[in-house]
C-alpha positions as CSV (number, residue, x, y, z in Angstrom):
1,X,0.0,0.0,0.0
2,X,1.1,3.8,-0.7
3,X,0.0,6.8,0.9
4,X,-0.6,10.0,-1.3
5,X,-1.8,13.5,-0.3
6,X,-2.9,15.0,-3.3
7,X,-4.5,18.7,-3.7
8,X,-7.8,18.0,-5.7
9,X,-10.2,20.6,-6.7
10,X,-8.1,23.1,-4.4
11,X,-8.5,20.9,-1.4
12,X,-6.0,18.3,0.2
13,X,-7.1,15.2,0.1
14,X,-5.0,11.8,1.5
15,X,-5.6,8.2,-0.2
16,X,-4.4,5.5,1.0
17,X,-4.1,2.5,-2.3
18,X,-2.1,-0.2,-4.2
19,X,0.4,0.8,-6.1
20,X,-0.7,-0.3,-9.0
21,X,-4.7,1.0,-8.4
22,X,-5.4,3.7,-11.2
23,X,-5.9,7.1,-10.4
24,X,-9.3,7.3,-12.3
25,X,-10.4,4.6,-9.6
26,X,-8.9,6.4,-6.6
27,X,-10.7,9.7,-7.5
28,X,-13.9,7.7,-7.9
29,X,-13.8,5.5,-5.4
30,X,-11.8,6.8,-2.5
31,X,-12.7,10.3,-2.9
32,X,-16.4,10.2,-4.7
33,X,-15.4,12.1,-7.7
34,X,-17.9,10.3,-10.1
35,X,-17.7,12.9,-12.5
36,X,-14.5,11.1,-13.4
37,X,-15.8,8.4,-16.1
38,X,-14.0,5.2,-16.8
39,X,-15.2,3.8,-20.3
40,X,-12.7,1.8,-22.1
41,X,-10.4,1.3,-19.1
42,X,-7.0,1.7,-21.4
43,X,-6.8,5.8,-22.1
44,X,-8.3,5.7,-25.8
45,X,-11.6,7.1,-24.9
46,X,-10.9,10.2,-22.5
47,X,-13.9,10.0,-20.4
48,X,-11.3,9.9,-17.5
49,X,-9.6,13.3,-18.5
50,X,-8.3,15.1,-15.6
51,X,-5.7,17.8,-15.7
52,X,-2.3,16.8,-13.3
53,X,0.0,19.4,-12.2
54,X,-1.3,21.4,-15.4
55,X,-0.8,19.1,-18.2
56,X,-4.2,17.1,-19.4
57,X,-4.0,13.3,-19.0
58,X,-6.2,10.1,-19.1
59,X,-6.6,9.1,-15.6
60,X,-7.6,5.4,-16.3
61,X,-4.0,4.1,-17.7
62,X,-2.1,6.2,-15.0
63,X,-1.3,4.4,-12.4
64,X,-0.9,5.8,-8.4
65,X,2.9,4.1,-8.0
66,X,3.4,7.2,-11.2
67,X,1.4,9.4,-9.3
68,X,3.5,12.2,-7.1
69,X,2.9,13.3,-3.3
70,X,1.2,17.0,-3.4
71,X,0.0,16.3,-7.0
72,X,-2.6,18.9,-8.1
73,X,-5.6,17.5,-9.6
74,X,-8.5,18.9,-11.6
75,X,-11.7,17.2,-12.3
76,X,-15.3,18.1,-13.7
77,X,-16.2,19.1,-10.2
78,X,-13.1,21.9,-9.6
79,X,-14.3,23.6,-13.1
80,X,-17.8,24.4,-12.0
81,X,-20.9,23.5,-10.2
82,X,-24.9,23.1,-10.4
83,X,-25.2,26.7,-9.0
84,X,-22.2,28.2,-10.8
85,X,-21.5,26.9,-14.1
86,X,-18.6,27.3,-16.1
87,X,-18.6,29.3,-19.2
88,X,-17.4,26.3,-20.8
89,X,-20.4,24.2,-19.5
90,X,-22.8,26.8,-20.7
91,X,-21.6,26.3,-24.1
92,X,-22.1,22.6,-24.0
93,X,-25.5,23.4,-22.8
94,X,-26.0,26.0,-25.5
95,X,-25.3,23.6,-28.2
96,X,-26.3,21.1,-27.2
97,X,-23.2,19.3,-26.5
98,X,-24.0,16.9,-24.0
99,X,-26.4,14.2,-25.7
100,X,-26.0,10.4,-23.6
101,X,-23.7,12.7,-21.7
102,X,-21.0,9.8,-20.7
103,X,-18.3,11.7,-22.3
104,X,-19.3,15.2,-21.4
105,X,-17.1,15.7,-18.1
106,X,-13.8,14.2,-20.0
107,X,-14.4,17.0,-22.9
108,X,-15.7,19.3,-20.4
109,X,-11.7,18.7,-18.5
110,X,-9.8,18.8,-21.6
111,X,-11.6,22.2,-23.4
112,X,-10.4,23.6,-19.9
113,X,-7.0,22.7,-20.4
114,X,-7.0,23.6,-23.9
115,X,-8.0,27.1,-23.5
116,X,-5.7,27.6,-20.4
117,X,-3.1,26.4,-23.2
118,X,-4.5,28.6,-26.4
119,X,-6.9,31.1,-25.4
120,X,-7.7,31.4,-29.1
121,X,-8.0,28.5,-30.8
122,X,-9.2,28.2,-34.4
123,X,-11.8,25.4,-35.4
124,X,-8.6,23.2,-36.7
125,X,-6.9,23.8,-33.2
126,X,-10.0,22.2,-31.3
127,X,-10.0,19.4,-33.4
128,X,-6.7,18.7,-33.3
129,X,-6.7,19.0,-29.8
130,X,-9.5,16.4,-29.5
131,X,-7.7,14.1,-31.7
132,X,-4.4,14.2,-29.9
133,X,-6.2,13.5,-26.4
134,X,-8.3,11.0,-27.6
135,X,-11.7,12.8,-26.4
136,X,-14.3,10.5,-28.2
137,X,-17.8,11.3,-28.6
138,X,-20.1,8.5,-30.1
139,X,-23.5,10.9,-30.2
140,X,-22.6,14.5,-31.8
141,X,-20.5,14.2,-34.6
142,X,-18.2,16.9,-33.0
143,X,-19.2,20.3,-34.7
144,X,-21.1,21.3,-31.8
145,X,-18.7,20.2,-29.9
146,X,-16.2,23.0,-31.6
147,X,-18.9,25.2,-31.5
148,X,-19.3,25.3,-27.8
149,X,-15.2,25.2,-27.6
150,X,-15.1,28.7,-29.5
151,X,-18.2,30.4,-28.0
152,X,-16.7,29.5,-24.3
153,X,-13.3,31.1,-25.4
154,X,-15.0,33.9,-26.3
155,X,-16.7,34.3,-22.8
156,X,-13.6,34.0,-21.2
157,X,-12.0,36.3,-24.0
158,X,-14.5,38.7,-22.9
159,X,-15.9,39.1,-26.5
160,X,-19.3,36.9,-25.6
161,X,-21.7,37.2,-22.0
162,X,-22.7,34.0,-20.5
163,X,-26.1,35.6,-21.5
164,X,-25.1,35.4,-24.6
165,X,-25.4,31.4,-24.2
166,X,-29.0,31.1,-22.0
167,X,-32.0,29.7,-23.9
168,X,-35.0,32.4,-24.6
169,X,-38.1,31.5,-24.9
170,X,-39.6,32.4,-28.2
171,X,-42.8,34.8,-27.9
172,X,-44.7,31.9,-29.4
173,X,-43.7,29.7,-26.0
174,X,-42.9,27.1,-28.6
175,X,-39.6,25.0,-28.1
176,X,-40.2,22.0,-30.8
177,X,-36.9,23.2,-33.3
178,X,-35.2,25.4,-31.2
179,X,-32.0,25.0,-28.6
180,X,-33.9,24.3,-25.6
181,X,-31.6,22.8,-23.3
182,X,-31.7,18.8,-22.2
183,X,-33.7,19.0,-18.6
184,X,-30.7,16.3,-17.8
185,X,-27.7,19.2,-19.7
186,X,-26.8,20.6,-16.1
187,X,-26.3,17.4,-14.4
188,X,-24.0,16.1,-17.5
189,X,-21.6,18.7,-17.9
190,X,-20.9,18.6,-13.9
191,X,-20.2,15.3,-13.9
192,X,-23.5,14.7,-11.3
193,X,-25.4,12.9,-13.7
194,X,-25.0,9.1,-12.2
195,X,-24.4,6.6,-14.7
196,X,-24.4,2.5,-13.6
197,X,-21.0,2.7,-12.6
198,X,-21.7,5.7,-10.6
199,X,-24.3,4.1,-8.7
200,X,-22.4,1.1,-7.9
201,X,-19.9,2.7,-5.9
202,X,-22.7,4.1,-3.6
203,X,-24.2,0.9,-3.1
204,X,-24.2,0.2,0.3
205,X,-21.4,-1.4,2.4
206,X,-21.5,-5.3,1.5
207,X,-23.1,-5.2,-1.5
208,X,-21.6,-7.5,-3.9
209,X,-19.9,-6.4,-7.5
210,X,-20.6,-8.2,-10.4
211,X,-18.7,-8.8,-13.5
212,X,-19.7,-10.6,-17.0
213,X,-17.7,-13.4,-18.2
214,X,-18.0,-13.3,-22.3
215,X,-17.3,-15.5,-25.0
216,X,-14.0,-15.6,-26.7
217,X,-15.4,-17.1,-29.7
218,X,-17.4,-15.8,-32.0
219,X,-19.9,-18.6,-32.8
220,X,-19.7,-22.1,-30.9
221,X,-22.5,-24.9,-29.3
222,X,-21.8,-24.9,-25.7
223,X,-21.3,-28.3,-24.4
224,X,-21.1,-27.5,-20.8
225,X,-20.4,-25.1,-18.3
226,X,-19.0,-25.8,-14.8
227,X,-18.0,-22.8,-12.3
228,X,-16.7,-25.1,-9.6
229,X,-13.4,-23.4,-9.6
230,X,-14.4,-19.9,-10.2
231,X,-16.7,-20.3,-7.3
232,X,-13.5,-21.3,-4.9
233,X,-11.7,-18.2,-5.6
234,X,-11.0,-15.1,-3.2
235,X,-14.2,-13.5,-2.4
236,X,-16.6,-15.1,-5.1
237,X,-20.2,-15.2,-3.3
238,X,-21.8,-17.6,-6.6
239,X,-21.6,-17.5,-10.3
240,X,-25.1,-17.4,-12.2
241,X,-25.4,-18.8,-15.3
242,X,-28.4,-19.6,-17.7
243,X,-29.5,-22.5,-14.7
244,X,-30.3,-19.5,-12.4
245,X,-32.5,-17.9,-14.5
246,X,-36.0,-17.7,-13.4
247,X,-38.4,-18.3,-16.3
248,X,-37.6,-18.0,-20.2
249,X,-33.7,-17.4,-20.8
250,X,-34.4,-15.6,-23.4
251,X,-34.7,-12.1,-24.4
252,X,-36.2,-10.3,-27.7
253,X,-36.2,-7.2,-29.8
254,X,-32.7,-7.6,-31.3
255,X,-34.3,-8.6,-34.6
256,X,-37.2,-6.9,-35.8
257,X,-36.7,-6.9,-39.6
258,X,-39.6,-8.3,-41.4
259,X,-37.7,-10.9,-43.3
260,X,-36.8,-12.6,-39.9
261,X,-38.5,-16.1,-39.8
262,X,-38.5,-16.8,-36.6
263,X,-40.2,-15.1,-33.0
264,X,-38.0,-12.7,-32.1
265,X,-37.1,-14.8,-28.6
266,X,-34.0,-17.0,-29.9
267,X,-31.2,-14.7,-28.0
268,X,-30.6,-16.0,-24.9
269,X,-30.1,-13.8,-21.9
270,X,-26.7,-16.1,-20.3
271,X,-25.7,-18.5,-23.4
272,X,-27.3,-21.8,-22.8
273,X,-27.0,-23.8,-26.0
274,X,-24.8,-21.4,-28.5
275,X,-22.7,-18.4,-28.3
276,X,-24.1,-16.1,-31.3
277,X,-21.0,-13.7,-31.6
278,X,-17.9,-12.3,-29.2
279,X,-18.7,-10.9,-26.0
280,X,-22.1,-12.9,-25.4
281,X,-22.6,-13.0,-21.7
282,X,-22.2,-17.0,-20.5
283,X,-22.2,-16.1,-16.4
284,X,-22.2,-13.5,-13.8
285,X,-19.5,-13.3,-11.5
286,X,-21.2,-12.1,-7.6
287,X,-17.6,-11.3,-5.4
288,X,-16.6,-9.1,-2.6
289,X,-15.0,-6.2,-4.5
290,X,-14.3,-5.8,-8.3
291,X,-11.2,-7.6,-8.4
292,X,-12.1,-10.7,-7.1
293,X,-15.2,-10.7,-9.9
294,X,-13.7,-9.5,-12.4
295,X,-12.1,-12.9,-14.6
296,X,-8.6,-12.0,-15.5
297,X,-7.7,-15.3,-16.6
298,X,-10.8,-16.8,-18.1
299,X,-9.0,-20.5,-19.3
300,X,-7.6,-20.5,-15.7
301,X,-10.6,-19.8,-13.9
302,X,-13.8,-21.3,-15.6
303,X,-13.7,-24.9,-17.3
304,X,-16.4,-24.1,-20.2
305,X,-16.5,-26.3,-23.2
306,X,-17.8,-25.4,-26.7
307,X,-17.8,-26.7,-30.2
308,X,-16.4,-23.5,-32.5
309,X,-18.6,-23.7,-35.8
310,X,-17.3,-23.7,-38.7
Protein backbone atom coordinates (compact mmCIF):
# COMPACT_ATOMS: atom_id res chain seq x y z
CA UNK A 1 0.00 0.00 0.00
CA UNK A 2 1.10 3.80 -0.73
CA UNK A 3 0.02 6.79 0.91
CA UNK A 4 -0.61 10.05 -1.27
CA UNK A 5 -1.75 13.53 -0.34
CA UNK A 6 -2.93 14.97 -3.26
CA UNK A 7 -4.47 18.72 -3.66
CA UNK A 8 -7.76 17.98 -5.70
CA UNK A 9 -10.17 20.62 -6.75
CA UNK A 10 -8.11 23.06 -4.39
CA UNK A 11 -8.53 20.87 -1.41
CA UNK A 12 -6.01 18.35 0.24
CA UNK A 13 -7.11 15.15 0.07
CA UNK A 14 -5.01 11.84 1.51
CA UNK A 15 -5.56 8.25 -0.18
CA UNK A 16 -4.45 5.47 1.03
CA UNK A 17 -4.14 2.50 -2.28
CA UNK A 18 -2.09 -0.20 -4.16
CA UNK A 19 0.40 0.78 -6.14
CA UNK A 20 -0.74 -0.31 -9.00
CA UNK A 21 -4.74 1.03 -8.36
CA UNK A 22 -5.44 3.66 -11.18
CA UNK A 23 -5.86 7.13 -10.40
CA UNK A 24 -9.28 7.30 -12.30
CA UNK A 25 -10.39 4.56 -9.60
CA UNK A 26 -8.95 6.44 -6.63
CA UNK A 27 -10.68 9.75 -7.53
CA UNK A 28 -13.94 7.70 -7.92
CA UNK A 29 -13.78 5.49 -5.35
CA UNK A 30 -11.76 6.79 -2.54
CA UNK A 31 -12.66 10.29 -2.91
CA UNK A 32 -16.39 10.17 -4.70
CA UNK A 33 -15.39 12.05 -7.70
CA UNK A 34 -17.87 10.27 -10.09
CA UNK A 35 -17.67 12.88 -12.49
CA UNK A 36 -14.52 11.13 -13.43
CA UNK A 37 -15.85 8.39 -16.08
CA UNK A 38 -13.95 5.19 -16.84
CA UNK A 39 -15.21 3.84 -20.29
CA UNK A 40 -12.74 1.82 -22.10
CA UNK A 41 -10.38 1.25 -19.13
CA UNK A 42 -7.01 1.67 -21.38
CA UNK A 43 -6.81 5.81 -22.14
CA UNK A 44 -8.33 5.73 -25.80
CA UNK A 45 -11.64 7.12 -24.86
CA UNK A 46 -10.92 10.25 -22.48
CA UNK A 47 -13.88 10.03 -20.43
CA UNK A 48 -11.27 9.92 -17.48
CA UNK A 49 -9.61 13.27 -18.48
CA UNK A 50 -8.26 15.10 -15.56
CA UNK A 51 -5.70 17.84 -15.66
CA UNK A 52 -2.27 16.75 -13.35
CA UNK A 53 -0.03 19.35 -12.24
CA UNK A 54 -1.30 21.35 -15.40
CA UNK A 55 -0.83 19.11 -18.20
CA UNK A 56 -4.23 17.06 -19.39
CA UNK A 57 -3.95 13.25 -19.03
CA UNK A 58 -6.18 10.13 -19.07
CA UNK A 59 -6.60 9.15 -15.63
CA UNK A 60 -7.56 5.36 -16.32
CA UNK A 61 -4.00 4.14 -17.73
CA UNK A 62 -2.07 6.21 -14.98
CA UNK A 63 -1.32 4.42 -12.35
CA UNK A 64 -0.85 5.82 -8.45
CA UNK A 65 2.90 4.11 -8.04
CA UNK A 66 3.39 7.24 -11.24
CA UNK A 67 1.45 9.39 -9.27
CA UNK A 68 3.50 12.20 -7.06
CA UNK A 69 2.90 13.28 -3.27
CA UNK A 70 1.22 17.03 -3.39
CA UNK A 71 -0.03 16.32 -6.97
CA UNK A 72 -2.62 18.86 -8.10
CA UNK A 73 -5.57 17.45 -9.62
CA UNK A 74 -8.50 18.90 -11.60
CA UNK A 75 -11.69 17.22 -12.30
CA UNK A 76 -15.26 18.14 -13.73
CA UNK A 77 -16.17 19.09 -10.22
CA UNK A 78 -13.12 21.88 -9.62
CA UNK A 79 -14.26 23.58 -13.10
CA UNK A 80 -17.79 24.41 -11.99
CA UNK A 81 -20.87 23.50 -10.23
CA UNK A 82 -24.90 23.09 -10.43
CA UNK A 83 -25.23 26.67 -9.05
CA UNK A 84 -22.19 28.16 -10.77
CA UNK A 85 -21.45 26.88 -14.10
CA UNK A 86 -18.55 27.30 -16.11
CA UNK A 87 -18.56 29.33 -19.24
CA UNK A 88 -17.42 26.31 -20.85
CA UNK A 89 -20.37 24.24 -19.47
CA UNK A 90 -22.84 26.76 -20.75
CA UNK A 91 -21.55 26.32 -24.11
CA UNK A 92 -22.06 22.63 -23.98
CA UNK A 93 -25.53 23.39 -22.83
CA UNK A 94 -26.03 25.96 -25.47
CA UNK A 95 -25.28 23.62 -28.21
CA UNK A 96 -26.31 21.05 -27.18
CA UNK A 97 -23.22 19.31 -26.50
CA UNK A 98 -24.04 16.95 -24.00
CA UNK A 99 -26.43 14.21 -25.69
CA UNK A 100 -26.03 10.36 -23.64
CA UNK A 101 -23.67 12.71 -21.68
CA UNK A 102 -21.01 9.76 -20.70
CA UNK A 103 -18.32 11.69 -22.33
CA UNK A 104 -19.30 15.18 -21.37
CA UNK A 105 -17.13 15.68 -18.13
CA UNK A 106 -13.75 14.21 -20.05
CA UNK A 107 -14.36 17.01 -22.89
CA UNK A 108 -15.67 19.29 -20.35
CA UNK A 109 -11.67 18.73 -18.54
CA UNK A 110 -9.83 18.79 -21.61
CA UNK A 111 -11.59 22.20 -23.41
CA UNK A 112 -10.41 23.56 -19.86
CA UNK A 113 -7.02 22.67 -20.42
CA UNK A 114 -7.02 23.58 -23.93
CA UNK A 115 -7.97 27.12 -23.54
CA UNK A 116 -5.72 27.62 -20.42
CA UNK A 117 -3.08 26.37 -23.22
CA UNK A 118 -4.53 28.60 -26.36
CA UNK A 119 -6.86 31.11 -25.40
CA UNK A 120 -7.74 31.42 -29.07
CA UNK A 121 -8.02 28.46 -30.84
CA UNK A 122 -9.18 28.23 -34.37
CA UNK A 123 -11.82 25.38 -35.37
CA UNK A 124 -8.60 23.18 -36.71
CA UNK A 125 -6.94 23.77 -33.23
CA UNK A 126 -10.01 22.20 -31.30
CA UNK A 127 -9.98 19.37 -33.44
CA UNK A 128 -6.71 18.74 -33.33
CA UNK A 129 -6.68 19.01 -29.81
CA UNK A 130 -9.47 16.40 -29.54
CA UNK A 131 -7.69 14.09 -31.68
CA UNK A 132 -4.38 14.17 -29.93
CA UNK A 133 -6.22 13.49 -26.43
CA UNK A 134 -8.26 11.04 -27.62
CA UNK A 135 -11.65 12.83 -26.39
CA UNK A 136 -14.30 10.48 -28.24
CA UNK A 137 -17.79 11.31 -28.64
CA UNK A 138 -20.09 8.51 -30.13
CA UNK A 139 -23.50 10.91 -30.23
CA UNK A 140 -22.60 14.48 -31.85
CA UNK A 141 -20.49 14.16 -34.61
CA UNK A 142 -18.22 16.88 -33.01
CA UNK A 143 -19.18 20.31 -34.68
CA UNK A 144 -21.10 21.30 -31.79
CA UNK A 145 -18.73 20.17 -29.86
CA UNK A 146 -16.25 23.05 -31.59
CA UNK A 147 -18.90 25.19 -31.51
CA UNK A 148 -19.30 25.29 -27.82
CA UNK A 149 -15.24 25.23 -27.61
CA UNK A 150 -15.15 28.73 -29.54
CA UNK A 151 -18.18 30.43 -27.98
CA UNK A 152 -16.67 29.52 -24.31
CA UNK A 153 -13.26 31.06 -25.45
CA UNK A 154 -15.03 33.90 -26.30
CA UNK A 155 -16.71 34.30 -22.75
CA UNK A 156 -13.55 33.97 -21.23
CA UNK A 157 -11.97 36.33 -23.99
CA UNK A 158 -14.46 38.68 -22.86
CA UNK A 159 -15.88 39.14 -26.46
CA UNK A 160 -19.33 36.87 -25.56
CA UNK A 161 -21.71 37.22 -22.04
CA UNK A 162 -22.74 34.04 -20.48
CA UNK A 163 -26.14 35.62 -21.48
CA UNK A 164 -25.15 35.44 -24.64
CA UNK A 165 -25.40 31.38 -24.17
CA UNK A 166 -29.05 31.12 -21.95
CA UNK A 167 -32.03 29.65 -23.86
CA UNK A 168 -34.96 32.37 -24.58
CA UNK A 169 -38.06 31.50 -24.89
CA UNK A 170 -39.55 32.37 -28.25
CA UNK A 171 -42.78 34.80 -27.88
CA UNK A 172 -44.68 31.93 -29.36
CA UNK A 173 -43.67 29.70 -26.03
CA UNK A 174 -42.87 27.08 -28.56
CA UNK A 175 -39.56 24.99 -28.06
CA UNK A 176 -40.17 22.03 -30.77
CA UNK A 177 -36.87 23.17 -33.33
CA UNK A 178 -35.24 25.43 -31.24
CA UNK A 179 -32.02 24.99 -28.65
CA UNK A 180 -33.86 24.26 -25.61
CA UNK A 181 -31.63 22.84 -23.33
CA UNK A 182 -31.67 18.79 -22.16
CA UNK A 183 -33.67 19.01 -18.63
CA UNK A 184 -30.74 16.32 -17.83
CA UNK A 185 -27.73 19.19 -19.73
CA UNK A 186 -26.85 20.56 -16.09
CA UNK A 187 -26.30 17.42 -14.43
CA UNK A 188 -24.04 16.14 -17.48
CA UNK A 189 -21.59 18.73 -17.86
CA UNK A 190 -20.89 18.63 -13.90
CA UNK A 191 -20.22 15.27 -13.86
CA UNK A 192 -23.52 14.71 -11.28
CA UNK A 193 -25.43 12.95 -13.68
CA UNK A 194 -24.96 9.11 -12.15
CA UNK A 195 -24.43 6.57 -14.70
CA UNK A 196 -24.39 2.50 -13.61
CA UNK A 197 -21.03 2.73 -12.55
CA UNK A 198 -21.73 5.74 -10.59
CA UNK A 199 -24.26 4.05 -8.66
CA UNK A 200 -22.38 1.10 -7.88
CA UNK A 201 -19.95 2.70 -5.90
CA UNK A 202 -22.69 4.14 -3.58
CA UNK A 203 -24.15 0.92 -3.10
CA UNK A 204 -24.16 0.16 0.34
CA UNK A 205 -21.37 -1.44 2.36
CA UNK A 206 -21.46 -5.26 1.50
CA UNK A 207 -23.10 -5.16 -1.48
CA UNK A 208 -21.61 -7.47 -3.93
CA UNK A 209 -19.88 -6.41 -7.54
CA UNK A 210 -20.63 -8.21 -10.39
CA UNK A 211 -18.71 -8.84 -13.46
CA UNK A 212 -19.72 -10.64 -17.00
CA UNK A 213 -17.72 -13.44 -18.17
CA UNK A 214 -18.05 -13.32 -22.27
CA UNK A 215 -17.33 -15.46 -25.00
CA UNK A 216 -14.00 -15.62 -26.75
CA UNK A 217 -15.35 -17.12 -29.73
CA UNK A 218 -17.38 -15.80 -32.02
CA UNK A 219 -19.90 -18.61 -32.79
CA UNK A 220 -19.69 -22.09 -30.91
CA UNK A 221 -22.54 -24.90 -29.30
CA UNK A 222 -21.80 -24.90 -25.72
CA UNK A 223 -21.30 -28.29 -24.39
CA UNK A 224 -21.12 -27.54 -20.83
CA UNK A 225 -20.40 -25.12 -18.25
CA UNK A 226 -18.99 -25.83 -14.85
CA UNK A 227 -17.95 -22.85 -12.27
CA UNK A 228 -16.70 -25.08 -9.55
CA UNK A 229 -13.43 -23.38 -9.55
CA UNK A 230 -14.38 -19.91 -10.16
CA UNK A 231 -16.68 -20.34 -7.34
CA UNK A 232 -13.46 -21.31 -4.91
CA UNK A 233 -11.72 -18.18 -5.58
CA UNK A 234 -11.03 -15.07 -3.22
CA UNK A 235 -14.22 -13.54 -2.44
CA UNK A 236 -16.59 -15.06 -5.09
CA UNK A 237 -20.16 -15.23 -3.28
CA UNK A 238 -21.79 -17.56 -6.61
CA UNK A 239 -21.58 -17.45 -10.31
CA UNK A 240 -25.06 -17.39 -12.16
CA UNK A 241 -25.38 -18.81 -15.26
CA UNK A 242 -28.43 -19.65 -17.68
CA UNK A 243 -29.53 -22.48 -14.73
CA UNK A 244 -30.27 -19.49 -12.39
CA UNK A 245 -32.47 -17.94 -14.48
CA UNK A 246 -36.00 -17.72 -13.44
CA UNK A 247 -38.45 -18.35 -16.31
CA UNK A 248 -37.60 -18.03 -20.21
CA UNK A 249 -33.65 -17.45 -20.76
CA UNK A 250 -34.42 -15.62 -23.38
CA UNK A 251 -34.72 -12.05 -24.43
CA UNK A 252 -36.20 -10.35 -27.74
CA UNK A 253 -36.21 -7.21 -29.82
CA UNK A 254 -32.73 -7.56 -31.30
CA UNK A 255 -34.25 -8.64 -34.58
CA UNK A 256 -37.22 -6.94 -35.83
CA UNK A 257 -36.68 -6.91 -39.55
CA UNK A 258 -39.64 -8.27 -41.36
CA UNK A 259 -37.69 -10.89 -43.26
CA UNK A 260 -36.79 -12.58 -39.89
CA UNK A 261 -38.50 -16.13 -39.77
CA UNK A 262 -38.47 -16.79 -36.56
CA UNK A 263 -40.16 -15.14 -32.95
CA UNK A 264 -37.95 -12.69 -32.08
CA UNK A 265 -37.06 -14.81 -28.63
CA UNK A 266 -33.97 -16.99 -29.86
CA UNK A 267 -31.18 -14.65 -28.02
CA UNK A 268 -30.60 -15.99 -24.89
CA UNK A 269 -30.06 -13.78 -21.85
CA UNK A 270 -26.69 -16.07 -20.34
CA UNK A 271 -25.74 -18.48 -23.35
CA UNK A 272 -27.26 -21.77 -22.79
CA UNK A 273 -26.96 -23.83 -26.00
CA UNK A 274 -24.79 -21.36 -28.47
CA UNK A 275 -22.68 -18.39 -28.30
CA UNK A 276 -24.14 -16.09 -31.31
CA UNK A 277 -21.00 -13.72 -31.59
CA UNK A 278 -17.91 -12.33 -29.21
CA UNK A 279 -18.67 -10.88 -25.98
CA UNK A 280 -22.14 -12.89 -25.38
CA UNK A 281 -22.63 -13.02 -21.67
CA UNK A 282 -22.16 -17.00 -20.50
CA UNK A 283 -22.22 -16.09 -16.44
CA UNK A 284 -22.22 -13.54 -13.82
CA UNK A 285 -19.46 -13.28 -11.47
CA UNK A 286 -21.23 -12.05 -7.58
CA UNK A 287 -17.64 -11.29 -5.42
CA UNK A 288 -16.62 -9.07 -2.60
CA UNK A 289 -15.02 -6.23 -4.46
CA UNK A 290 -14.31 -5.82 -8.34
CA UNK A 291 -11.24 -7.56 -8.40
CA UNK A 292 -12.08 -10.72 -7.08
CA UNK A 293 -15.20 -10.74 -9.94
CA UNK A 294 -13.71 -9.53 -12.40
CA UNK A 295 -12.15 -12.93 -14.59
CA UNK A 296 -8.56 -12.00 -15.46
CA UNK A 297 -7.68 -15.31 -16.63
CA UNK A 298 -10.84 -16.76 -18.06
CA UNK A 299 -8.99 -20.51 -19.30
CA UNK A 300 -7.56 -20.46 -15.73
CA UNK A 301 -10.60 -19.84 -13.86
CA UNK A 302 -13.77 -21.28 -15.63
CA UNK A 303 -13.74 -24.88 -17.30
CA UNK A 304 -16.43 -24.14 -20.25
CA UNK A 305 -16.49 -26.30 -23.21
CA UNK A 306 -17.80 -25.42 -26.68
CA UNK A 307 -17.76 -26.72 -30.20
CA UNK A 308 -16.38 -23.53 -32.47
CA UNK A 309 -18.63 -23.67 -35.80
CA UNK A 310 -17.30 -23.71 -38.71
Amino acid sequence: MIKRTLQVNGVAKQVICEPDESLANVLRENLGLTSVKVGCGTGQCGSCSVIKDGKLIRSCSMKMSRVDDGSVITTTEGIGTPDNLHPIQMAWIAHGGAQCGFCTPGFIVSTKALLDANPKPTREDVRDWFQKYRNACRCTGYKQLVDAVLDAAAVMRGEKTLGDLSFKLPEDGRIWGTKYPRPTAVAKVTGTLDYGADLGIKMPQGTLKLALVQAEVSHAKILSIDTSEAEKMPGVEKVVTYKDIKGKNRITGLITFPTNKGDGWDRPILCDEKVFQYGDAIAIVCADTDKNAKPLQPRSRWNWSVCPNT
